[in-house]
N, C-alpha and C positions, 0 to 999 in steps of 0.2 A: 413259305419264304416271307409273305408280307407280313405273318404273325409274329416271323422272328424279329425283322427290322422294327417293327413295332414296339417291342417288348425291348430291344436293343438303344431304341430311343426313350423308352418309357425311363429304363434301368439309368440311361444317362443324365436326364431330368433330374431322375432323383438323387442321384449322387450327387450333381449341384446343388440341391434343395437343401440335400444336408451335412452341403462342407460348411451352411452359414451355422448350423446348428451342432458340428459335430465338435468332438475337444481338442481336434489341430485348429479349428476356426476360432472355438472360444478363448484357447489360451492365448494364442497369436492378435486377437482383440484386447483379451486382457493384459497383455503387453506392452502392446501402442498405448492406450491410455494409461498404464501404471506409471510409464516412461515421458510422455508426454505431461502426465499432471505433475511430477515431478520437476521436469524443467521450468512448466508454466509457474509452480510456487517459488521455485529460486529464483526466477523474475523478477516476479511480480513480489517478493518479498526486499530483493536489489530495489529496484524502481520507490518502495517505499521507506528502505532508511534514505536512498537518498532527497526523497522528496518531505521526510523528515528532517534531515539535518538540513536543507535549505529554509524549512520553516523556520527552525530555530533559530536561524543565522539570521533570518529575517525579526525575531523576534529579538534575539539581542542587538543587532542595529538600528531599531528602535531606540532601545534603552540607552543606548551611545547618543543619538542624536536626541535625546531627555537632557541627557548628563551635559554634552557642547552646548546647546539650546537653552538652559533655563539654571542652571548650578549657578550660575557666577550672578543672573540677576535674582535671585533666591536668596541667595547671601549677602546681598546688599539689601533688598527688603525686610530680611530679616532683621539684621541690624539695626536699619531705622527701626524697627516693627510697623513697616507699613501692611496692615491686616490684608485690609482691602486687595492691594494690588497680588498678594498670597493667595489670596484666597482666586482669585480673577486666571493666575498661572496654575494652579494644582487642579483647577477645573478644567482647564485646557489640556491639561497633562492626560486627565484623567477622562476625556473627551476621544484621545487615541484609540487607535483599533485596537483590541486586544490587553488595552489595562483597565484593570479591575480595581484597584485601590494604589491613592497614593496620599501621602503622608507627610509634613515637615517637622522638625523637632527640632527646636532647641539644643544644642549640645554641652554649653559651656556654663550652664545654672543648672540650678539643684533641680532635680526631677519633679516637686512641688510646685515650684515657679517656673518652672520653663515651658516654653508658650510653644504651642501645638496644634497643627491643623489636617485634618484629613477630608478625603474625600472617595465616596464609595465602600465596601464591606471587602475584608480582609480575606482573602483567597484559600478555601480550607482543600482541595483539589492542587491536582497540577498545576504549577506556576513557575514563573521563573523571577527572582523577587533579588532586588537590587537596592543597597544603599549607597547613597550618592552623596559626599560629602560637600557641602558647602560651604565653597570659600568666600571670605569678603577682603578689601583694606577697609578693616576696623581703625579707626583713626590713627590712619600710617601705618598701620600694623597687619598684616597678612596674615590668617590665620582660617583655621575652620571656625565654624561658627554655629552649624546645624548640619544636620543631615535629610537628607530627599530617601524617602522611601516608595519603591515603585515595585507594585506586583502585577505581571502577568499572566494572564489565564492560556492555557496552552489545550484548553479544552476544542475549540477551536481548528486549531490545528490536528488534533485526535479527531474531530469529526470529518475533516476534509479528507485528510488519511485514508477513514474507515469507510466512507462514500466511493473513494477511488477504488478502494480495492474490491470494494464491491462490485465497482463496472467491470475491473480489470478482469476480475473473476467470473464474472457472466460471459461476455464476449469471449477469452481464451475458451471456457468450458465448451462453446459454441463451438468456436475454431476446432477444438482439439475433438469433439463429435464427430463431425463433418469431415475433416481428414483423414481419423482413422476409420472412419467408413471408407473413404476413396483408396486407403490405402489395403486397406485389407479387399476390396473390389478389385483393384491391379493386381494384385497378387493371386487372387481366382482365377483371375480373366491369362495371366500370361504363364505361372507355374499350375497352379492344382487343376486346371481343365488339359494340360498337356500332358501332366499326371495321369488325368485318367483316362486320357483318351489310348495311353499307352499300357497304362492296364488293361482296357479292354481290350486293345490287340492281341497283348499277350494269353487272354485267357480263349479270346476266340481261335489262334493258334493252339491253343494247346486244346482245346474242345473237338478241331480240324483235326488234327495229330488221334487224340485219341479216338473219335470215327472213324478213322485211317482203320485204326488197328484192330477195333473189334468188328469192321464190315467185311 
């Protein structure tokens, strides 16, 4: 009798032992995680255009506050050709977060003679690169006069991106470990252990049954 209860607890052990290793556990694991890493990327793919397109948005209101900020006294320096005071503003420009080169030109002489100033090296990468026309009253005369060239580097923003999702993606991975362990645990603990605790009834009845009939 105590060998039997013995061997009845032994057989029960190892049925849990190997529901974590058998192929209703493994599939039912690989489930949770096919299903969950899936959510976590449309996420976390969500969360990054939109914290993309706020970069951007940040990056062309910059460029708006370049253009309100500095065109109209641009074009008045120009005009005079005060160098100096050109050169003192396009360093300032170009002093901002996130721009890489910026540029004035001339617009209304010959490409030969028209006076030209830059500052920084021309953006061969992602950029987002704006011309900005500059107005003056040219004596009494309202007109363009040069243009403001401004390029920004969006590099920047691609690495901020690429850092985020990289946390995003460690942490969820975490997250999604740990739950679908606790999930697939509950699931042991309240279906497949009353699974088998009724399988084994049954088969101890029918073991009963048949002693029955051949004693």
């Amino acid at each position: 009798m105590a060998s039997r209860v013995t061997k009845q607890a032994a057989s029960g052990a190892g049925e849990q032992q190997a529901f974590w290793r058998s192929r209703i556990g493994s599939r039912l694991l690989l489930s949770i995680l096919a299903f969950s890493s899936l959510v976590t990327l449309a996420i976390t793919a969500f969360d990054l255009f939109v914290d993309y397109r706020a970069g951007l948005s940040a990056i062309h209101k910059e460029l708006e506050n370049i253009q309100t900020g500095y065109a109209a006294p641009l074009g008045e320096n120009l005009w005079n050709l005060e160098r100096k005071q050109i050169a003192i503003q396009i360093r300032s420009i170009a002093a901002l977060s996130g721009i890489g080169y910026v540029e004035v030109r001339e617009s209304d002489t010959a490409d030969s003679t028209a006076f030209v100033a830059g500052v920084g090296q021309r953006l061969a990468g992602a950029a987002e690169r704006r011309d900005i026309p500059l107005p003056c009253n040219c004596g009494g005369t309202p007109r363009v006069i040069g243009v403001l060239h401004v390029e920004a580097t969006l590099d920047r923003l691609y690495q901020n991106l690429y850092h985020r999702a990289l946390i995003i993606l460690a942490g969820e991975s975490f997250k999604i470990f740990v739950t679908s362990a606790f999930i697939l645990f509950i699931v042991h603990r309240l279906v497949t252990t009353h699974l088998l605790d009724f399988t084994r009834n049954i088969n101890q009845y029918i073991n009963k049954e048949t002693f029955s009939l051949t004693a």
